[in-house]
C-alpha positions as CSV (number, residue, x, y, z in Angstrom):
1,X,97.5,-4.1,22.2
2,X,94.4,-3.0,24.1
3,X,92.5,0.0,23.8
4,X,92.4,2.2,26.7
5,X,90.1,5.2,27.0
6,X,91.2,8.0,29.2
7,X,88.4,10.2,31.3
8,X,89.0,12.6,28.9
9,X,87.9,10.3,26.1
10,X,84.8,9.5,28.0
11,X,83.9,12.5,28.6
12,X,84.3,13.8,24.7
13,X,82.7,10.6,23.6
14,X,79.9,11.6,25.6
15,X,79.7,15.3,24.3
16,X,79.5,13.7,20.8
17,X,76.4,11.3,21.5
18,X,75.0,14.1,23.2
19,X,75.4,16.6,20.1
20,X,74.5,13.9,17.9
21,X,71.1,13.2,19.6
22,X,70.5,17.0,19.7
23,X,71.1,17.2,16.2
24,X,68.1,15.4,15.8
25,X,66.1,17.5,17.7
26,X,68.0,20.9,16.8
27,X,64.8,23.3,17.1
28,X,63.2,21.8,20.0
29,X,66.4,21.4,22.0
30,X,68.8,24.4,21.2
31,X,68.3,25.9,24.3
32,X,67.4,23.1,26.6
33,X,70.8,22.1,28.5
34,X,71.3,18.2,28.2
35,X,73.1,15.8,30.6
36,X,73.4,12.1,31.3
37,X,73.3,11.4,35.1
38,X,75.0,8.1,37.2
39,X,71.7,5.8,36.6
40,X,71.9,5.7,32.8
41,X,69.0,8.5,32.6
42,X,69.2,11.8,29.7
43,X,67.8,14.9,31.5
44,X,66.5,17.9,29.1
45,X,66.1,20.6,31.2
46,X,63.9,23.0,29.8
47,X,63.9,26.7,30.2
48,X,60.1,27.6,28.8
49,X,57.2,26.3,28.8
50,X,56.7,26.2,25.4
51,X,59.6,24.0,25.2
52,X,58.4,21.6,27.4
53,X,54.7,21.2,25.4
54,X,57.3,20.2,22.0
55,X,59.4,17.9,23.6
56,X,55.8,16.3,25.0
57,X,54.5,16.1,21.3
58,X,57.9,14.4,20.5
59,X,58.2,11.8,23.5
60,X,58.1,8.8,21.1
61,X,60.6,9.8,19.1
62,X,62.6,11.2,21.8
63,X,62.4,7.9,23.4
64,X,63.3,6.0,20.3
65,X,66.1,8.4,19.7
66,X,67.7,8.6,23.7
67,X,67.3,4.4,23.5
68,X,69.5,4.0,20.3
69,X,72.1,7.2,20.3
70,X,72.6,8.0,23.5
71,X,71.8,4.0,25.1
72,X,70.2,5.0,28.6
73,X,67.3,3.6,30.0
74,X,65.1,6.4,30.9
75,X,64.4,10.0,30.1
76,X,63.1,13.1,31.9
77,X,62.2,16.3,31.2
78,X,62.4,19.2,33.9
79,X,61.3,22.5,33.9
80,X,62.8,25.3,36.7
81,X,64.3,22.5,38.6
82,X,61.5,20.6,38.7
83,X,60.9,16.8,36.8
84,X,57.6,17.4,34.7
85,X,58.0,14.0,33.0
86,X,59.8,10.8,33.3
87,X,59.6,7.6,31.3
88,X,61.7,4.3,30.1
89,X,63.3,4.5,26.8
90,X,62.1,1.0,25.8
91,X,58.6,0.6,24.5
92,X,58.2,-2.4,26.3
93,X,58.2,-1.4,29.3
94,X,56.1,2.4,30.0
């Protein structure tokens, strides 16, 4: 018998990789929105500048950490709508 997942169950497994990469990040990312788009990328949207400077001091573990929980292939980091940062989640290629 198959295993089917529903769009529900996509969507809620995706909530839980998303909440389990954030967990690794809690202080840097509580207020940061998160959200995985069509092209396999995780956007943090940041909502202070401040934020933005941490995540920058993290980016290699951020990398390490989107690559492996999350699987995408790139990551970016946008403040007020706009990208300030954008890079591939595996070493070998930024």
């Amino acid at each position: 018998m198959p295993l089917e997942l529903t769009t529900n169950d996509l969507i809620m497994l995706e909530q839980y990789r998303l909440q389990r990469f954030r967990s690794f990040f809690f202080s840097s990312l509580i207020a940061c929105p998160l959200c995985l788009d069509a092209h396999q990328t995780l956007v943090i949207h940041c909502l202070e500048p401040e934020l933005v400077d941490q995540l920058l001091s993290q980016i290699e573990q951020l990398r390490w950490y989107a690559r492996i929980v999350l699987g995408v292939n790139c990551l970016a980091i946008k403040f007020i709508q706009e990208e300030i940062y954008r890079t591939a989640t595996d070493i070998a290629y930024s």
